[in-house]
C-alpha positions as CSV (number, residue, x, y, z in Angstrom):
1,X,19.8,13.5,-3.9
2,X,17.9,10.5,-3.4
3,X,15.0,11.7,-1.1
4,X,13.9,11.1,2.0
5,X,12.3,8.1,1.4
6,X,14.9,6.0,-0.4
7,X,17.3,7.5,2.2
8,X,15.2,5.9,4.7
9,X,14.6,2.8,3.4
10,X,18.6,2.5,2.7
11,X,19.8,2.2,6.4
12,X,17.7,-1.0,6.4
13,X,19.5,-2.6,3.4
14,X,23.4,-1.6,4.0
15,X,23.7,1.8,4.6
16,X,25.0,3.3,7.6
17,X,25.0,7.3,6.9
18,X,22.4,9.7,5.7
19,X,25.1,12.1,4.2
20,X,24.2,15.7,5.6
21,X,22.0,19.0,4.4
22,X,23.3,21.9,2.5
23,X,21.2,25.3,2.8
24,X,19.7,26.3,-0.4
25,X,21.3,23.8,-2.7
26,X,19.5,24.9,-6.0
27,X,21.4,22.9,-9.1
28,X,20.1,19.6,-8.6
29,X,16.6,21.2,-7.8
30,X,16.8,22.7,-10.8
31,X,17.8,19.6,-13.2
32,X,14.6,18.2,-11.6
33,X,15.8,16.7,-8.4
34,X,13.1,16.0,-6.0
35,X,15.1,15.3,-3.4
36,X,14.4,19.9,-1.9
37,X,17.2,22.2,-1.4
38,X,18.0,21.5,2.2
39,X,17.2,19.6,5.9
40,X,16.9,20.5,9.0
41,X,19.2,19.1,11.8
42,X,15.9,17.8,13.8
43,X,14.3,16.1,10.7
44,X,17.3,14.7,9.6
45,X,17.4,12.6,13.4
46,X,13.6,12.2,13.5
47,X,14.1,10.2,10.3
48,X,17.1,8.2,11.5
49,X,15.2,7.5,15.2
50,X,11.6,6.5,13.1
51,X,14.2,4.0,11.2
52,X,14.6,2.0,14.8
53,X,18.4,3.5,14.5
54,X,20.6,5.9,16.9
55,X,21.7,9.0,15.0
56,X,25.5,10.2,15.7
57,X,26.2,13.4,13.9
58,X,29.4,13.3,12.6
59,X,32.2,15.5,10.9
60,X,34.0,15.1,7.5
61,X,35.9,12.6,8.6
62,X,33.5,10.3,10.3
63,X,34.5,10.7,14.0
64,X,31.5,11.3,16.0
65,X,30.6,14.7,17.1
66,X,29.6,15.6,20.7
67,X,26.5,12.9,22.0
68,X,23.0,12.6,21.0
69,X,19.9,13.1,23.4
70,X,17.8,10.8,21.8
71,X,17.8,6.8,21.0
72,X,15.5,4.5,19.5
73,X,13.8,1.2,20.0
74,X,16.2,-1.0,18.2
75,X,15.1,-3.7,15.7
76,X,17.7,-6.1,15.1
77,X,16.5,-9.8,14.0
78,X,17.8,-12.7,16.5
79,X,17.4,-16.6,16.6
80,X,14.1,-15.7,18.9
81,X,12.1,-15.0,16.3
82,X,13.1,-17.4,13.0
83,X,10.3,-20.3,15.1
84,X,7.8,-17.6,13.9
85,X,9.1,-16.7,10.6
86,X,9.5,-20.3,10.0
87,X,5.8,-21.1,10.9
88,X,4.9,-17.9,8.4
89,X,6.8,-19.4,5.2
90,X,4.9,-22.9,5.7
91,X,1.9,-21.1,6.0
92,X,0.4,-21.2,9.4
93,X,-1.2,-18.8,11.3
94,X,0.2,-16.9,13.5
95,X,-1.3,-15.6,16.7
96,X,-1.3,-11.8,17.4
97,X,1.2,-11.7,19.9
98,X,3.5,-14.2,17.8
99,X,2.8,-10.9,15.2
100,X,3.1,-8.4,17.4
101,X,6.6,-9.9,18.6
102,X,7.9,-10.2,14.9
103,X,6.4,-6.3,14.4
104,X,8.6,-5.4,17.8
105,X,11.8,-7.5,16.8
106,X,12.4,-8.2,13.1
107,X,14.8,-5.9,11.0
108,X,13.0,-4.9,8.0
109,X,15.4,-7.0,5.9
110,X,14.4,-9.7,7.5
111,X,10.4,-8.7,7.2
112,X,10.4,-8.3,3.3
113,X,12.9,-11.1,2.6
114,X,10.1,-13.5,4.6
115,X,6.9,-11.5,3.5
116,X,8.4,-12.3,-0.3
117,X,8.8,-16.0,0.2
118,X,5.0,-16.4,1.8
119,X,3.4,-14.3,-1.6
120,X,5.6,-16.7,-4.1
121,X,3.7,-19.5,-2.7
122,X,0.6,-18.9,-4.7
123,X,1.2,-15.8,-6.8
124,X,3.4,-15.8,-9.5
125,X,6.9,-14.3,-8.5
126,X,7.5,-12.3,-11.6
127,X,4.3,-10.5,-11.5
128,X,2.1,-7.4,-10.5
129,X,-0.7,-5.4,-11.0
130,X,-2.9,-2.8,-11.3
131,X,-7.0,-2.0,-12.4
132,X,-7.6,1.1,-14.4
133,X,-10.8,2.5,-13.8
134,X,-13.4,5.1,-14.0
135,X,-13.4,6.4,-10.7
136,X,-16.5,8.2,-10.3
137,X,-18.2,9.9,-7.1
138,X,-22.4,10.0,-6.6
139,X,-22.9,13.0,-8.3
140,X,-21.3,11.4,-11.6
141,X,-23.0,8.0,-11.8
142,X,-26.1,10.7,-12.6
143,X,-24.5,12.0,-15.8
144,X,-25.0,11.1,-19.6
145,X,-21.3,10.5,-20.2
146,X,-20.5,7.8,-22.5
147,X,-18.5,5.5,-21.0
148,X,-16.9,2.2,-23.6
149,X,-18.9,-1.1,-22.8
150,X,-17.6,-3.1,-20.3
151,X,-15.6,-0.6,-18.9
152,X,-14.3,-0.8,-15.4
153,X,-16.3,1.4,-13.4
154,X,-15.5,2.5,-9.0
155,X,-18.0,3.9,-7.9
156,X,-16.9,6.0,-4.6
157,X,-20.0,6.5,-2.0
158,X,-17.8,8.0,0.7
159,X,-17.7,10.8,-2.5
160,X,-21.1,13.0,-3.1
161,X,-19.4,15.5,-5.5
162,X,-21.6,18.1,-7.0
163,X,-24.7,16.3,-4.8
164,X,-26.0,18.8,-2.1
165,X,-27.7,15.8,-0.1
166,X,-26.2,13.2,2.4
167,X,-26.4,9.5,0.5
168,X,-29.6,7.8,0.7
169,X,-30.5,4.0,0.1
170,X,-32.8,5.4,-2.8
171,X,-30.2,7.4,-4.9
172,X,-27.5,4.5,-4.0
173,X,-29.7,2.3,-5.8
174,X,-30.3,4.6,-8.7
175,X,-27.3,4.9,-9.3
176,X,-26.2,1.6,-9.4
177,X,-29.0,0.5,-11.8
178,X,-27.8,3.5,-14.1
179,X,-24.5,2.1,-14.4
180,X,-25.9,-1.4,-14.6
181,X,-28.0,-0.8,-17.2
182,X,-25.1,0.3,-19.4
183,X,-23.1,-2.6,-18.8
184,X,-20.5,-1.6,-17.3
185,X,-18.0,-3.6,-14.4
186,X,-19.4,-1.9,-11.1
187,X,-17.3,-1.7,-7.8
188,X,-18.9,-0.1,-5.2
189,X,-16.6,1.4,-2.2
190,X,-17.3,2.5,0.9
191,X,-18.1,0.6,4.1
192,X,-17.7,3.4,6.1
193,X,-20.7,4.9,4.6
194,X,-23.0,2.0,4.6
195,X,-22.3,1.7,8.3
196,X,-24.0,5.2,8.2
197,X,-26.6,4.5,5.9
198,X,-27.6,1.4,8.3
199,X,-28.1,4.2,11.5
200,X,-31.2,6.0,9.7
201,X,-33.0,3.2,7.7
202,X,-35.5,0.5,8.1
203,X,-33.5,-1.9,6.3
204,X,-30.9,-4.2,7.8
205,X,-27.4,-4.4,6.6
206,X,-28.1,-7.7,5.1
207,X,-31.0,-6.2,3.2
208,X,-29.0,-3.6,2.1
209,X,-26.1,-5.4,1.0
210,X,-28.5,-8.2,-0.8
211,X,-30.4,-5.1,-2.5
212,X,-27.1,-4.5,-4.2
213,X,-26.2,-8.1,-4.7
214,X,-29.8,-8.1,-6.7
215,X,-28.4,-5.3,-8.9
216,X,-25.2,-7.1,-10.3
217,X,-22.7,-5.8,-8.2
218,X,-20.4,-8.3,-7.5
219,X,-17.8,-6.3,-5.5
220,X,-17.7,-4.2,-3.0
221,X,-14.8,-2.7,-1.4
222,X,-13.3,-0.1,0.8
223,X,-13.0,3.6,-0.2
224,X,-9.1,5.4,-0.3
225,X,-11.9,8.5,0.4
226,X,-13.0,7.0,3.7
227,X,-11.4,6.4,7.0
228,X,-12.5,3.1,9.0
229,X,-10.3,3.8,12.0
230,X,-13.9,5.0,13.7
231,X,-15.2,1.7,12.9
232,X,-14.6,-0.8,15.5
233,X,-13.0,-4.3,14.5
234,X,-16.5,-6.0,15.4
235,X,-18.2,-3.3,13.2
236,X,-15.6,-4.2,9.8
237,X,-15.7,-7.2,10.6
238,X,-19.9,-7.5,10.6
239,X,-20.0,-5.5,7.6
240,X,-18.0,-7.7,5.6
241,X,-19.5,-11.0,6.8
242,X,-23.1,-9.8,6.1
243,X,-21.6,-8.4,2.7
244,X,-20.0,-12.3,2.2
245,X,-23.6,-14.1,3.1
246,X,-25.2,-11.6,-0.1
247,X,-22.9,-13.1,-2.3
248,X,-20.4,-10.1,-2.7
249,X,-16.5,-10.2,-2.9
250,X,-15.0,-7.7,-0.8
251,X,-11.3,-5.9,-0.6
252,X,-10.7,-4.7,2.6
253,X,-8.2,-2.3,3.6
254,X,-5.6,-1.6,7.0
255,X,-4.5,1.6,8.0
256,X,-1.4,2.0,9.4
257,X,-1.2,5.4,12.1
258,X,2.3,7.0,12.7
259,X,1.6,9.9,15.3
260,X,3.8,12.8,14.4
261,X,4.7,13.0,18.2
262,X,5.9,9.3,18.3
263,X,8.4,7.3,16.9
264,X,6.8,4.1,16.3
265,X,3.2,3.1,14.7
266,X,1.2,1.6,17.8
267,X,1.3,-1.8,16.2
268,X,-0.9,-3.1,18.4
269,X,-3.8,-1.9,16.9
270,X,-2.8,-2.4,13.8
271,X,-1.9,-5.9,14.1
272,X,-5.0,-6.8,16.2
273,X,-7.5,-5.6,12.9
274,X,-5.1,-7.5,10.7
275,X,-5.9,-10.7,12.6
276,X,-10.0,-9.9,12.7
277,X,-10.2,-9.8,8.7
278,X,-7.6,-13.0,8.4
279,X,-10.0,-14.8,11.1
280,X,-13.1,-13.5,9.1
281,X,-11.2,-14.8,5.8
282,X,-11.0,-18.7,7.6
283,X,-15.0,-18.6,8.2
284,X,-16.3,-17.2,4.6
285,X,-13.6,-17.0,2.1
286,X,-14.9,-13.9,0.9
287,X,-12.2,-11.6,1.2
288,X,-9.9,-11.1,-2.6
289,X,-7.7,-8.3,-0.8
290,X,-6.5,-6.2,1.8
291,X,-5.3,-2.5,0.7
292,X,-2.6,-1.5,3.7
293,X,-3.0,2.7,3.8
294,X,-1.8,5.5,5.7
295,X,-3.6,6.8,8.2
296,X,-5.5,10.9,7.5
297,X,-3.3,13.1,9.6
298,X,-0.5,11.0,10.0
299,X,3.2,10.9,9.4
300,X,3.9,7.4,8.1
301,X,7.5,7.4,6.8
302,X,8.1,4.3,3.9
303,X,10.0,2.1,5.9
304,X,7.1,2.3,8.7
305,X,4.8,1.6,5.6
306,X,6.5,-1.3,4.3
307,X,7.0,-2.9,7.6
308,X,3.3,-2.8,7.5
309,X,2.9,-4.4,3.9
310,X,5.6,-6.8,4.8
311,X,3.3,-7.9,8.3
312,X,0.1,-8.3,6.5
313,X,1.7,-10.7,3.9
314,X,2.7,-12.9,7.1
315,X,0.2,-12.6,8.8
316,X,-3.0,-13.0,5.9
317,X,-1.6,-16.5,4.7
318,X,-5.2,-17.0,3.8
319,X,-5.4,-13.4,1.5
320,X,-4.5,-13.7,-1.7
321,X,-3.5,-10.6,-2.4
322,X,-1.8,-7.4,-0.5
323,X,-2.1,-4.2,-1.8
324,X,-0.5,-0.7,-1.8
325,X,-2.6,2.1,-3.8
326,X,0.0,4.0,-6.0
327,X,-2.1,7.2,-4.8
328,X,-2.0,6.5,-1.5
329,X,2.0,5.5,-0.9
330,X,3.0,7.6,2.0
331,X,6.1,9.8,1.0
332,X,8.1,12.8,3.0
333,X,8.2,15.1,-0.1
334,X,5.2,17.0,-0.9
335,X,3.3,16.3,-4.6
336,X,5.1,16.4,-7.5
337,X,2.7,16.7,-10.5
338,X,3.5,14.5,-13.7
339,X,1.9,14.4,-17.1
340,X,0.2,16.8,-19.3
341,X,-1.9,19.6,-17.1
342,X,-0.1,18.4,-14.6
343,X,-3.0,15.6,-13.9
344,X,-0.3,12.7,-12.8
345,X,-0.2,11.0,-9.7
346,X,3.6,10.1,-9.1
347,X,5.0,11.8,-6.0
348,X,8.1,11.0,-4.2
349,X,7.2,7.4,-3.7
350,X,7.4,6.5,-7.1
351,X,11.7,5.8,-6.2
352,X,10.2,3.5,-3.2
353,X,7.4,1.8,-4.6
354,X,8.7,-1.3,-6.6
355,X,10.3,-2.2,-3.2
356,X,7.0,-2.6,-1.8
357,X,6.4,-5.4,-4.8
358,X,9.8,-7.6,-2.6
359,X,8.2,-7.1,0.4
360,X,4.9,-9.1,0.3
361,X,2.4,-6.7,-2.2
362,X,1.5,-7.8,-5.9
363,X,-0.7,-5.2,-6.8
364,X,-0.8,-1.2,-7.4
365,X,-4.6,-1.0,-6.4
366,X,-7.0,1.1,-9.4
367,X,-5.6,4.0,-10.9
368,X,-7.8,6.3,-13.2
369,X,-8.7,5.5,-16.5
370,X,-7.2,8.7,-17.8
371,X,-4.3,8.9,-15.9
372,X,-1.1,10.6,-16.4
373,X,2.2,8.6,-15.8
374,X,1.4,5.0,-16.8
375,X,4.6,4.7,-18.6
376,X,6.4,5.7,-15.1
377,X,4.2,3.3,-13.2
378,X,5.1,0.3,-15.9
379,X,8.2,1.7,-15.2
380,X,8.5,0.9,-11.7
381,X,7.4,-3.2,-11.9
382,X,9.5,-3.8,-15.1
383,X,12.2,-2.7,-13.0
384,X,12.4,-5.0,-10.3
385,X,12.2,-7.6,-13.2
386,X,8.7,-8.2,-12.9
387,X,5.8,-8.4,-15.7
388,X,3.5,-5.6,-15.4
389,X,-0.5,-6.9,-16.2
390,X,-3.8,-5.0,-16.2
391,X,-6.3,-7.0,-14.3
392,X,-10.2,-6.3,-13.8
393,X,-12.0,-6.3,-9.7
394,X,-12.0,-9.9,-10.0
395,X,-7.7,-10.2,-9.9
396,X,-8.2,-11.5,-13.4
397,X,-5.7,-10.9,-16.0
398,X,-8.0,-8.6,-18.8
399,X,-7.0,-8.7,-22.2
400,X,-6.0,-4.9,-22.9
401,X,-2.2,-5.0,-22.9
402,X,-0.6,-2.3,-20.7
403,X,1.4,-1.2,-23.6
404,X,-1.4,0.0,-25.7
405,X,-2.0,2.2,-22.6
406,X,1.4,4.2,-22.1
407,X,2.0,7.6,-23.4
408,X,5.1,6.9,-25.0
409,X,5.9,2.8,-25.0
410,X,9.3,3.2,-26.7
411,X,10.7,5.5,-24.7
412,X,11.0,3.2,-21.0
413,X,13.6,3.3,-18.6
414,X,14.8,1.0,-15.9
415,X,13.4,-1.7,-17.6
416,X,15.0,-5.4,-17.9
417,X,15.4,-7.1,-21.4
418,X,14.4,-10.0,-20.0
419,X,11.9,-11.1,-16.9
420,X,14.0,-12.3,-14.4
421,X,13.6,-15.8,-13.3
422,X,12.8,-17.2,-9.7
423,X,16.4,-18.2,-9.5
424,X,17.5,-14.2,-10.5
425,X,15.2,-12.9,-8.6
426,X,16.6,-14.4,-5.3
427,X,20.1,-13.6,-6.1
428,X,19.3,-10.1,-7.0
429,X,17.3,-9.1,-4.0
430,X,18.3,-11.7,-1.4
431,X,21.6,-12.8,-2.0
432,X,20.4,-16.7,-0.8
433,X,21.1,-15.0,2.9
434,X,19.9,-16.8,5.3
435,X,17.8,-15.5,8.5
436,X,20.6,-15.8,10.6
437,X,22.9,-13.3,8.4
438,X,19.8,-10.5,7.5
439,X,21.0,-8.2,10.7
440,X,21.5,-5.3,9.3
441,X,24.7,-2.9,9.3
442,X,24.3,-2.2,12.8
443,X,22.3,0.1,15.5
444,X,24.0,3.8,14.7
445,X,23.1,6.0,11.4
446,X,25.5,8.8,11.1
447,X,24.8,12.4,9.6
448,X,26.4,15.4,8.7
């Protein structure tokens, strides 16, 4: 009954069988189990081939039954490859085939267990983060709602709303002076959209991105809304530069593609944006982030998606932070609603997502000011025994505790009594293994 996800994820870290299905199993389901009522033969083996493993299906007694059609491109870590992880962990950069080789060859053991030891270089091991904000589209920047001074504020151009109209340079500069005017911390998202803006103008991007510069906005970064994969790497790359010579800080974002039809991401891709924003970090410095996302219309299963977390922190040496959007975490299970009115956010993912905070990623990305949930996202950090902290767009630490924001603070599960230390942390989640011992439990998953 753990769910897809965590099932996943579990033949990378020990486990060798997925258990079986059972038709219309209703008692869990209905003590609240998330986990569905039943699986069918094919997607239990797509999930076992997408986890770089063989399935066998097997009887009650674990001898195999009759022979499987299908096999996968098996991962399994070898001396070939600890030259490159080695050059990672001291902090060099590696090229994009050197990447694309640890992508193709690394177990995902192996991946987080090195991807963890680049981000405690310069971030502090027992932390992570998240920004609440008021997430507003164009339509809302307009209205006379009272917002408290100083408050955090996204404002999403790849969002209209209730506006009838495409965007246009005069109401994106309205609107920003509104909110301005007020106070207020302003992060404006969407590059995708400013590329767009820049086709029917007479300004030039760096007028455009100085125009805003000149109103107070200090950040600009991509939207969750908004996907870049039609932007060429010359294009995100051109748009961030220019928005680096205005004097903006920018958070970039990586989307990771998983076909339905295939069984691996085309890495290549991937990997080869990855390296354009790292290169552009080396020339201006001007990048505080990368957000790694799934693709629209995609089926990105979690251990494809922290794979992809776990490459960006090896990779982006140079990039302080790596970041996974809580509303954005790929899961198989469909929403689950949490909170009051049903306005939470937490899906299956919530069972996967502190792993992604041992596999390179220190921070949850913004999450509405009003949302539902925040004691089961405090939840999730606490429990891998780090210190959750509420930062503003800058990565600073704000002074608002994340306590006085839960719903109920004395009622947390799963959470340490104490923060673990560097020393506890590596036992806990890396048992002091070595490269050469992180292989895994083998190339076969088993089901029933």
């Amino acid at each position: 009954m753990l769910g897809q996800d965590i099932a996943q994820l579990g033949l990378h870290f020990g486990a060798n069988d997925m258990d079986g299905t059972v038709n219309d199993e209703k008692i869990s389901n209905m003590a609240g189990g998330r986990a569905g009522i039943g699986m069918q033969k094919k997607s239990i083996k797509r999930l076992i081939l997408k986890s770089r493993k063989n399935p066998q299906e097997r009887d009650t007694l674990y001898n195999s039954v009759g022979s499987e059609s299908e096999s996968a491109a098996i991962s399994k870590s070898s001396s070939a490859i600890l030259p490159y992880l080695q050059k990672a962990v001291d902090r060099e950069l590696l090229s994009s085939e050197d990447v694309h080789f640890v992508a193709e060859q690394a177990d995902l053991f192996t991946l987080a267990m090195t991807a963890q030891k680049i981000r405690n270089h310069f971030l502090p091991y027992n932390q992570a983060s998240c920004n609440l904000a008021y997430e507003l589209d164009l339509s809302q920047a307009f209205e006379e709602n009272a917002y408290p001074l100083g408050s955090s504020i996204i404002l999403d151009l790849a969002n209209l709303g209730a506006l009838k109209s495409e965007l246009t340079l005069g109401a994106l500069f309205k609107a920003v002076s509104k909110l301005q005017v007020q106070d207020h911390s302003l992060v404006l998202a969407g590059f995708g959209s400013v590329w767009k803006l820049l086709q029917g103008c007479t300004l030039t991007l760096a007028e455009i991105f100085q125009q805003i510069r000149d109103l107070g906005v200090k950040v600009f970064a991509s939207s969750l809304n908004e996907n870049e994969a039609s932007l060429t790497h010359r294009e995100i790359v051109k748009l961030h530069r220019t928005a680096h010579a205005s004097g903006l800080i920018t958070i970039a974002k990586v989307e990771i593609n998983s076909p339905p039809t295939e069984l691996t991401p085309p890495w290549k891709s991937f990997i080869e944006r990855v390296i354009a924003l790292r290169t552009l970090q080396a020339e201006t410095h001007g990048i505080s982030a990368i957000c790694v996302e799934p693709a629209s219309d995609s089926w990105v299963t979690a251990q494809e998606y922290m794979r992809a977390v776990a490459l960006v922190r090896i990779a982006c040496p140079n990039i302080e932070h790596v970041i996974v959007p809580f509303q954005r975490l790929p899961t198989s299970r469909e929403l689950h609603l949490m909170g009051e009115g049903g306005q939470g956010l937490l899906r299956g993912q919530e069972k996967y997502a502190p792993l992604l905070l041992l596999a390179g990623a220190d921070d949850f990305g913004s999450l509405p000011k009003k949302t539902k949930g925040l004691t089961r996202i405090y939840e999730e950090i606490a429990s891998v025994g780090m210190r959750p902290r509420l930062r503003d767009s800058h990565f600073v630490t704000v002074a608002a505790k994340w306590e006085d924001q839960l719903e109920s603070p004395f009622d947390l599960r799963h959470v340490p009594v104490h923060e673990m230390t560097s020393n506890e942390v590596e036992q806990n989640f890396y048992l002091n293994l070595d490269w050469d011992s992180a292989q895994g439990v083998g190339e076969n998953a088993s089901y029933h």
